[in-house]
Residue, then its C-alpha position, 0 to 999 in steps of 0.5 A: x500500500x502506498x501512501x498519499x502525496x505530501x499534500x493529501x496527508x496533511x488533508x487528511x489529518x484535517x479532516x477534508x476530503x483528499x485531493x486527486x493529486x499524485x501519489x508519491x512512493x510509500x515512505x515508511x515511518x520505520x526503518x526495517x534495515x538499521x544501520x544501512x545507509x539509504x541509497x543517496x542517489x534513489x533517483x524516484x523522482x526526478x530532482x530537477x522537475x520536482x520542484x515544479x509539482x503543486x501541492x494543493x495546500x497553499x492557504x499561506x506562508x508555511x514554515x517547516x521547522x526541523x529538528x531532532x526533538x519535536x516540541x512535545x512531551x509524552x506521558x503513558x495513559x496511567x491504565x497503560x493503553x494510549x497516550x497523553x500529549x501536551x505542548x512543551x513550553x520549555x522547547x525553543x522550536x514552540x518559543x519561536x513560534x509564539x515569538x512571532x506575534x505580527x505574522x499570526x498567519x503564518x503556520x508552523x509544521x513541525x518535524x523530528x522525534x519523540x523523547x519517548x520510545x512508541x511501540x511499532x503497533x502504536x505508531x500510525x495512531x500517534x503520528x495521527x494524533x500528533x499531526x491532527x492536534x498539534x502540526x507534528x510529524x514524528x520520526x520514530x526511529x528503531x532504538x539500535x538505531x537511534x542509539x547510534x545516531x544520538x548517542x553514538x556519532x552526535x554524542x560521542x564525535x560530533x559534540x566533542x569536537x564542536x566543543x574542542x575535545x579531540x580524542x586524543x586516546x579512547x577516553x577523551x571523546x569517541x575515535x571516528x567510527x563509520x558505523x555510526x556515521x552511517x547510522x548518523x547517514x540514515x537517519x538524516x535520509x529519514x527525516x528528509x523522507x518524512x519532510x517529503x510528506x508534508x512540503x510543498x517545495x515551492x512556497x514552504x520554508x523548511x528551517x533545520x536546527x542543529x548539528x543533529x541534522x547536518x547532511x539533511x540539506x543534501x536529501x532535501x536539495x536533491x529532491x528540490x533543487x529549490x527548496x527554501x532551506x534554512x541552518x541554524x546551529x546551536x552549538x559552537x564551531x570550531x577553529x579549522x585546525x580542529x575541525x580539519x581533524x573530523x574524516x568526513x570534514x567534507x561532506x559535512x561542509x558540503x551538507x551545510x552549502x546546500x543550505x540557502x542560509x546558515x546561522x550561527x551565534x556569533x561571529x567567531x563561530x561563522x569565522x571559523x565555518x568560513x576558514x573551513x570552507x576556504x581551507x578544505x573547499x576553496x571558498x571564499x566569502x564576501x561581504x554585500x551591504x552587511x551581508x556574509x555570502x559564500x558562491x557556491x557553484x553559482x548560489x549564494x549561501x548567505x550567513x547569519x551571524x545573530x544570537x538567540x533570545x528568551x521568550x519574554x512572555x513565558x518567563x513574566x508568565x512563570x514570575x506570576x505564579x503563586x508558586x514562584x511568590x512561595x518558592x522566593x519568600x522560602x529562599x529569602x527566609x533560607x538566605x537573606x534572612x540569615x545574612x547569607x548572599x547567594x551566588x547561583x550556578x545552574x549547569x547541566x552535568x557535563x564536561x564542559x559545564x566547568x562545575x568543578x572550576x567553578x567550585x574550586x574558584x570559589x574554594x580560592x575566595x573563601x580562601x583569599x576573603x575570610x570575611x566571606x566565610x559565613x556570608x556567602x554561599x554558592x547554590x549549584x544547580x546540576x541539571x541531569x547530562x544529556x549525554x551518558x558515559x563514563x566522563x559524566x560518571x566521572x564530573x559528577x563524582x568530582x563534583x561530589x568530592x568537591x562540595x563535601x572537601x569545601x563545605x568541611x573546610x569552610x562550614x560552620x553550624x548552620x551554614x554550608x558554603x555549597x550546596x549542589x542541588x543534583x535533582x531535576x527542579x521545575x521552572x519556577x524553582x529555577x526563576x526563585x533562585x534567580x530572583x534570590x542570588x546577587x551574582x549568577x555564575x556561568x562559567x563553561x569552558x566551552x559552550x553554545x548559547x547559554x541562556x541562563x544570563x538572559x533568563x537570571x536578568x528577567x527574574x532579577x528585574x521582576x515585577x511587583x508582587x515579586x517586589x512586595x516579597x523582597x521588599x522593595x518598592x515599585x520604584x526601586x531601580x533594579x541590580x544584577x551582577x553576572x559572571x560569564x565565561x568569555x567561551x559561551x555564545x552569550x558573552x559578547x552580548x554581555x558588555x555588562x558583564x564580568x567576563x573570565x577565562x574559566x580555567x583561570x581561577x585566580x581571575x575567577x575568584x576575583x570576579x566573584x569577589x567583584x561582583x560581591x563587592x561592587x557598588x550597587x549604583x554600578x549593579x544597576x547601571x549594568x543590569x539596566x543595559x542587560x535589560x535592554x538588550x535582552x528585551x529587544x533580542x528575544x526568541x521573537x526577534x531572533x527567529x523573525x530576523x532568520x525568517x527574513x533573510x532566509x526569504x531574502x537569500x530565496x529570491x534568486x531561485x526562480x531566477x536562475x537555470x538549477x540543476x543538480x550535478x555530483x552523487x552521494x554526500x558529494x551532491x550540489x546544485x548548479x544555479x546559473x542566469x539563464x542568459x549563462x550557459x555552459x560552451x558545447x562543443x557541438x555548437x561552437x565547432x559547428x560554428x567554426x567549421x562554417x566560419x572562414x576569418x577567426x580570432x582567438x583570444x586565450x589567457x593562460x594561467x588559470x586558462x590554459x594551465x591550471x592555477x594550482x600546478x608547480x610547473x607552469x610552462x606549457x606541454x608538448x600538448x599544448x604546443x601542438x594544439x595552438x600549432x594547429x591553430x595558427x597554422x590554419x590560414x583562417x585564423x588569428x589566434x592571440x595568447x594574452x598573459x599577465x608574464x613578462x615578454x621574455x617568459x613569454x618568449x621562451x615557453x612559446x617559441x615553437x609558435x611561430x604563427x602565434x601572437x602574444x601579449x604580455x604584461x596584461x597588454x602592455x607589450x604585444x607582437x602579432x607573430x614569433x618573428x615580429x617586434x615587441x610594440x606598445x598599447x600604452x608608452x610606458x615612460x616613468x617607472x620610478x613609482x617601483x622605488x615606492x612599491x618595491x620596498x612595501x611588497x618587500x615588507x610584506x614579502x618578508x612578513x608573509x612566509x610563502x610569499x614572492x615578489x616578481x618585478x616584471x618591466x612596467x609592473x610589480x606583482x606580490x604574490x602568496x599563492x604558497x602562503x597560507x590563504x586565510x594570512x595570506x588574503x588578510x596581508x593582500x588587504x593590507x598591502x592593497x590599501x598600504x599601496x594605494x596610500x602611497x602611490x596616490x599620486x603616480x601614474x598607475x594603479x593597483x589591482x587584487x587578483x586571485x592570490x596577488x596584488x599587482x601595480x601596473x601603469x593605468x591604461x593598460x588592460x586585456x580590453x586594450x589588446x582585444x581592441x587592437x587586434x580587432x582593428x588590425x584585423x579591419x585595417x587589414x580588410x578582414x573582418x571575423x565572423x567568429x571570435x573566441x575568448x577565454x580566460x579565469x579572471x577579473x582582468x578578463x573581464x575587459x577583453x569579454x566586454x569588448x568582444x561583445x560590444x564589438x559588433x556595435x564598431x563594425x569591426x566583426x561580421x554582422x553574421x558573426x559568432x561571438x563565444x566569450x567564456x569564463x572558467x567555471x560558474x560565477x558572475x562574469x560579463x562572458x555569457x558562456x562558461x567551462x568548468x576548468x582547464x581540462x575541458x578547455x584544453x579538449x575544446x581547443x583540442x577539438x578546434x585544432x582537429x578541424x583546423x588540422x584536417x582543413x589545412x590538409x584539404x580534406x574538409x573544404x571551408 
């Protein structure tokens, strides 16, 4: 049996009747084959037309929201049959939604498991259930397999190393194991199969949370080439040098480019993401008009930099609860009443909590302030890890260890100086400590978005019933101190707060004896900026601000020619402008077969030869094909380079017939025997006097960088340095050169890995002109020209070729082919995809050539 379309379930859950639209294949909520990887490249449907199927629900704008847990909490019927369900206002996923008041029209579906394990007989009933009443769609996932995707890849390898934690040997983090990353793998595709059940590809958002579900962009964009698809991570990312280490570094970056936006906390987290990117893929990124975009195979995949926020209203809505007011009065009682002042810590129960660097810091305040002693006392809230294994086992027993040596140490009669509070509390308990403790301590040595500072600000604010129970008057401006470890999400946020190194205790100590012992003016000066920036950063605005720009960075889709190229975790999209296309070798040696006057114009580097090889003089190979061009009496075939003349002149002396360029055009010859002669005169090169020593400077602070001094141009490059110092010294070098050489004739250009001064004037465009009107001072005028070349300074000579026509220098019947290297916006309206393929396509033209040189094809 086979189920309905995407459209017809959600149709039926309504309670309407179901449309007669297309029925897709049956995708099955279980998987039968744990630890299988799906087949990645199931071609069912086809992924370039998907796209273009409606779905029949459309009443407004939808948003899929994807992560591994839905926002739902599930508790067995007492008699044991049947479930209970209800909302879990704890969730972020359900936050966003309500945060979200001005677009009350917009629907929110929801995608991901249950905390719960559901029996397989159970689990039609329930996917119904949650579908009908709450717009969720679970994933229920076969517990072998489950266990190997959370608590295998996620937990084990994924989490450590986006927390800094290399496994160095088998107790510091789990090794590589690719069975579970197959597992990870699978249930990737899971989740993507069951998104296909309830998108409509064409007007949905699908917005993907977390590292849980990293190569789910690739499922998703090879069924929809279009798909609107939006990542947020949590958690932080790494440094390269870390990340570099992870076997499969690759297919996860990949995954994520597949993605129209991907955001993150801050902007050390999408620094380290884009040095990934131009590390292992050779990406780079620039920023437009404050927005971070990477070109990806002509899409852009835009980045968000902006920290998540709390839900206002649940928060004011837990300080009015009566049991907050009792919570409260019972810790003041407990505290102030007695002289005590609270410091709070609420950490979950794992390594990266630095609980214990937080004890023993405290441990060094007692130790450094007697006077403290008897006053001061450290409340930890130890939330349950949501992990498991032996490192937990391990914090929790020191943790233990701890509190018993401090409270020995230091406890007097009736007093504890820590007291660690390891049991499971309800929300308002929480937001009682908060309101109670003077100073909030968070102290991870590494850690996403804490929201415990945003949470400790709200309940340190209050309101009145709150007020009249501490007894303070209405008007009474507020105070909060916080502590905050300069390695969480959060703390850039936080320019009011003291901020630490954890792992310092000596500076940790002192920031809690500061924040004891600051002024209360000062208390309040901060927590009313804390205040302000978190009321107006709340989850609303975070996820409305995300929501925006993802619809921002979708507006090209239907703009664009897309299809999907590579196989596997390996998939992307190709995304053109439907007036740039790929060069067939069929139509344009067509075109050249029926043509008899050619020019053709070839760059070199990056061109004919690739960029990255060592030995950048020509092959045998391509001496003959040029060869074979030139001596083909119908052509003018033109090698216009950015070398010097006499690098030139010694790697292409075998062409006799073959005109050169050089210099970018500065110098030129139309034949092997013919004089060197000059676009531009080239008089005054004193200006290398100022430059030279600048790149020298560079030169020698940049290790792997060279400097060649050619005869009207100096050129600085550090293709062998390493790219990120690399391109940051290029900046630099850029603005120093333009800041010296203000007033001199000539100008200074950045290309891929270098920066150049040459004399103004001289361009590529100059030689395309000039070869051009020889050639109609000649009585000739082509009928088929051809440019090729990689890079910015091609640029002039593509411009020229294409407006040519409008100078009557070509042939009204003219066939114009300028072609760039690889996808990316270029003023040539073809492209290939690297050098190999151009050297087959001159390959292919010096065949012809060759065979009519010979007779054999007659013109």
């Amino acid at each position: 049996m086979v189920t309905k379309s995407y459209s017809n379930l959600l149709e039926l859950a309504s309670g309407e009747a179901p449309s007669l639209g297309r029925i897709s294949r049956g995708i099955p909520r279980v998987v039968t084959a744990p630890g299988i990887v799906p087949d990645l490249d199931d071609s069912d449907e086809d992924a370039s037309s998907a796209s273009s199927d409606r779905s029949s629900l459309t009443p407004h704008d939808r948003t899929i929201i994807v992560a591994n847990q839905l926002p739902i909490r599930a508790q067995r019927r007492p008699e044991g049959r049947g479930w209970i369900f209800s909302l879990d206002q704890d969730s972020l996923l359900l936050q966003l939604k309500d945060g979200i008041r001005e677009h009350a029209d917009m629907d929110f579906v929801y995608v991901g498991c249950l905390r719960e394990e559901i029996l397989a007989s159970e689990q039609d009933e329930v996917a119904q259930v949650l579908l009908e009443t709450f717009k969720c769609v679970p994933v229920f996932l076969p517990a072998d397999l489950r266990s190997r995707f959370y608590h295998g890849f996620c937990k084990q390898q994924l989490w450590p190393l986006f927390h800094y934690m290399l496994p160095l040997s088998p107790d510091l983090g789990g090794r590589f194991d690719r069975y579970l990353w197959q597992a990870y793998v699978s249930v990737n595709k899971i989740f993507a199969d069951m998104i296909l059940e309830v998108i409509n590809p064409d007007d949905d958002f699908v917005w993907v949370h977390d590292y849980h579900l990293m190569v789910l962009p690739t499922f998703l964009r090879k069924r929809f080439n279009r798909v609107k698809l939006g990542f947020f991570l949590h958690s932080p990312f790494p440094s390269s040098e870390i990340y570099r280490t992870l076997p499969v570094r690759e297919e996860l970056l990949r995954a994520l480019l597949n993605s129209d936006l991907i955001g993150f906390h801050t902007f050390d987290y999408a620094r380290h993401f884009l040095s990934c990117c131009s590390r292992m893929l050779g990406l780079s990124y620039e920023s437009k008009r404050g927005y971070i975009g990477l070109e990806y195979y002509g899409r852009t995949v835009s980045i968000k930099i902006l920290p998540v926020g709390i839900h206002m209203g649940q928060l004011g809505s837990v300080l009015n609860l009566p049991e907050t007011e009792v919570k409260v009065a019972d810790l003041i009682k407990q505290f102030c009443d007695r002289g005590r002042v609270m410091l709070l810590g609420v950490d979950d129960m794992d390594i990266f909590k630095g609980i214990s660097l937080k004890l023993l810091a405290f441990e060094q305040l007692l130790m450094q302030h007697p006077e403290w002693r008897g006053k001061v006392v450290l409340v930890q809230i130890a939330n349950p890890a949501r992990g498991r294994g032996k490192d937990v086992k391990e914090v929790q027993d020191e943790s233990y260890a701890m509190v018993k040596r401090i409270n020995e140490a230091f406890g007097l009669p009736g007093y504890k100086p820590v007291i660690l509070i390891d049991k499971p509390l309800q929300f308002y308990e929480r937001m009682a400590y908060y309101v109670v403790a003077e100073c909030c301590l968070v102290t991870a040595v590494r850690d996403g978005m804490n929201l415990i500072p945003y949470e400790y600000i709200i309940a340190r604010h209050g309101n009145n019933k709150l007020d009249k129970v501490l007894g303070l008057s209405p008007s009474a401006p507020k105070k909060s101190m916080l502590v905050v470890s300069e390695f969480i999400g959060c703390s850039p946020s936080l320019s009011g707060a003291i901020r630490v190194n954890p792992w310092n205790i000596d500076t940790v100590a002192d920031a809690m004896a500061s924040a004891l012992e600051m002024a209360d003016a000062e208390k309040q000066l901060r927590h009313e900026k804390h205040h302000r920036y978190v009321c107006s950063h709340d989850v609303g605005y975070w996820a409305k601000s995300f929501l925006q720009d993802l619809e921002r960075s979708c507006k090209e889709h239907n703009r664009r020619r897309s299809w999907g190229i590579g196989f596997g975790l390996k998939f992307r999209v190709v995304a053109l402008d439907s007036n740039f296309r790929k060069l067939v070798m069929e139509h344009i040696v067509s075109a050249y077969r029926r043509t008899s006057t050619r020019a053709i114009l070839l760059d070199y580097d990056g061109t004919l030869m690739p960029q990255a090889s060592i030995d950048k003089s020509p092959s045998p190979k391509s001496i003959e094909i040029l060869n074979s061009l030139c001596n083909d009496k119908n052509n003018l075939v033109f090698l216009v380079s950015a070398r010097s003349r006499s690098t030139l002149s010694d790697w292409f002396s075998p062409c006799e017939n073959l005109g050169m360029a050089a210099e970018h055009g500065c110098y030129f010859r139309l034949t092997r025997n013919a004089e060197w002669e000059t676009c531009v005169a080239v008089t005054d090169r004193s200006w290398k006097q100022i430059a030279e020593p600048v790149m020298s400077l560079y030169a020698e602070l940049t290790d792997g960088s060279t400097i060649e001094n050619k005869e009207t141009a100096l050129v600085w490059s550090y293709e062998d340095a390493d790219p990120d110092f690399g391109s940051c010294q290029a900046k630099e070098l850029l603005d120093h050169l333009e800041s010296v050489l203000a007033n001199e004739p000539v100008s200074v250009k950045s290309g891929p890995n270098n920066v150049e001064v040459k004399p103004q004037g001289v361009s590529k465009g100059l030689v395309a002109e000039r070869l051009l009107s020889t050639m109609k001072e000649r009585g000739l005028s082509p009928d088929f020209v051809l440019c090729i070349g990689d890079d910015r300074s091609d640029e002039d000579m593509f411009e020229v070729i294409t407006t040519s026509m409008s100078d009557s220098w070509l042939s009204p019947s003219a066939e114009v082919f300028a072609c760039t290297v690889g996808q990316k916006p270029s003023k040539a309206k073809y492209y290939l995809d690297d050098t190999a393929e151009i050297v087959r396509l001159m390959q292919g033209l010096a065949s012809v050539s060759e065979q009519t040189v010979r007779g054999s094809v007659p013109l």
